[in-house]
C-alpha positions in Angstrom: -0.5 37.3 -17.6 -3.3 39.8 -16.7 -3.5 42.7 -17.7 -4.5 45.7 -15.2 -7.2 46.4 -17.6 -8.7 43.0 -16.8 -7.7 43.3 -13.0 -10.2 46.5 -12.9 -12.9 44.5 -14.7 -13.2 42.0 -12.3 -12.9 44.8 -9.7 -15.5 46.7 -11.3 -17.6 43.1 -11.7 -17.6 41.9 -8.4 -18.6 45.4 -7.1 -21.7 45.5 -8.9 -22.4 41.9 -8.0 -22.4 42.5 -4.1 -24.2 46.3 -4.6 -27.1 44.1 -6.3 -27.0 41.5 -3.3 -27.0 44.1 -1.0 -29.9 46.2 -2.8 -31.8 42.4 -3.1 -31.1 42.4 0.8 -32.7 46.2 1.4 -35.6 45.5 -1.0 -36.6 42.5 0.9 -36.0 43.8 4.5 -38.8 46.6 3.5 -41.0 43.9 1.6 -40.9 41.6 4.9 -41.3 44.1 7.2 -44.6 45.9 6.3 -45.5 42.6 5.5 -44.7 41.4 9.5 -46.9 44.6 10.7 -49.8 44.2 8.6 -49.9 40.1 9.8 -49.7 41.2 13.5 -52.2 43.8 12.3 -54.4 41.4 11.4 -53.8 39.1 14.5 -55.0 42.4 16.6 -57.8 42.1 14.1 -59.1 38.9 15.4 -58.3 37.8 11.6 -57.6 34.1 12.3 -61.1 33.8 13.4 -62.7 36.5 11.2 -60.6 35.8 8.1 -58.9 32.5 8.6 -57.9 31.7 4.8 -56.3 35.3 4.0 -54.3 35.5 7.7 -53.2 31.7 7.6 -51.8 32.0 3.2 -50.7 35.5 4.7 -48.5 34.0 7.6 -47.2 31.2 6.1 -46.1 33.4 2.8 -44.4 35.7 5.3 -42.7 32.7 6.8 -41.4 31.0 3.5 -40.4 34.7 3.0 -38.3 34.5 5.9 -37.1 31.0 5.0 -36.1 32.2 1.2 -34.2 35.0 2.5 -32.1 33.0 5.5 -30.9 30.9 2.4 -30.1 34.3 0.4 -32.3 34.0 -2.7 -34.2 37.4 -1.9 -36.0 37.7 -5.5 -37.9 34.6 -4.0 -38.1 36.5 -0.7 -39.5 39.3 -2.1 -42.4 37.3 -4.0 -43.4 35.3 -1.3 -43.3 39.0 1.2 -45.5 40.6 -1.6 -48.4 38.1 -1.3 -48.0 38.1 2.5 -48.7 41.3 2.4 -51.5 41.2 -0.3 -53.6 38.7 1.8 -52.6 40.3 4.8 -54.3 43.3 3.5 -57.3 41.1 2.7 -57.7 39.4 6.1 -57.3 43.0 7.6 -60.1 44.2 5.4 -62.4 41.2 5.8 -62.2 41.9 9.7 -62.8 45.2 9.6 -66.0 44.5 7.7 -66.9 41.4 10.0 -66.0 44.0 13.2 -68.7 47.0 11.7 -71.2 44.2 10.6 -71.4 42.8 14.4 -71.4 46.9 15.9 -68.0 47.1 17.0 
């Protein structure tokens, strides 16, 4: 027989277990998002021709990203948005420079 005490534990648990999955969910929906822009940014760039490496690791990290997250496991989600975003930055960067090297 349980007692209400242990009735309001579980209550209590499975609260904090879906707030956490739903926090997970929010962090990565930021994470993937200014990772999505700053790809595209560096599409505008011309960074699969200027900066192929960082743009390609970039979009495919932003992809598994997606991938990690459709399955729920968004800790993984997150990782793989942060380096999307981290090479994204480089490839943006690197085309920049190519863009004021050639007089644009």
């Amino acid at each position: 027989m349980k007692t209400p005490r242990s009735g309001l534990a579980a209550i209590v648990l499975l609260s904090a277990a879906l707030h956490s999955l739903s926090c997970g969910g929010a962090l990565y929906a930021l994470q993937v998002n200014s990772a999505a822009s700053k790809v595209a940014q560096a599409k505008e760039l011309g960074a699969d021709k200027l900066a192929p490496y960082e743009y390609y690791y970039a979009s495919e990290h932003l992809k598994q990203a997606q991938s990690e997250a459709a399955e729920g496991d968004y800790s993984d989600a997150k990782e793989f948005a942060d380096i999307a975003e981290e090479y994204a930055d480089k490839a943006i960067k690197l085309s920049k420079e190519a863009h004021r090297g050639a007089g644009r």
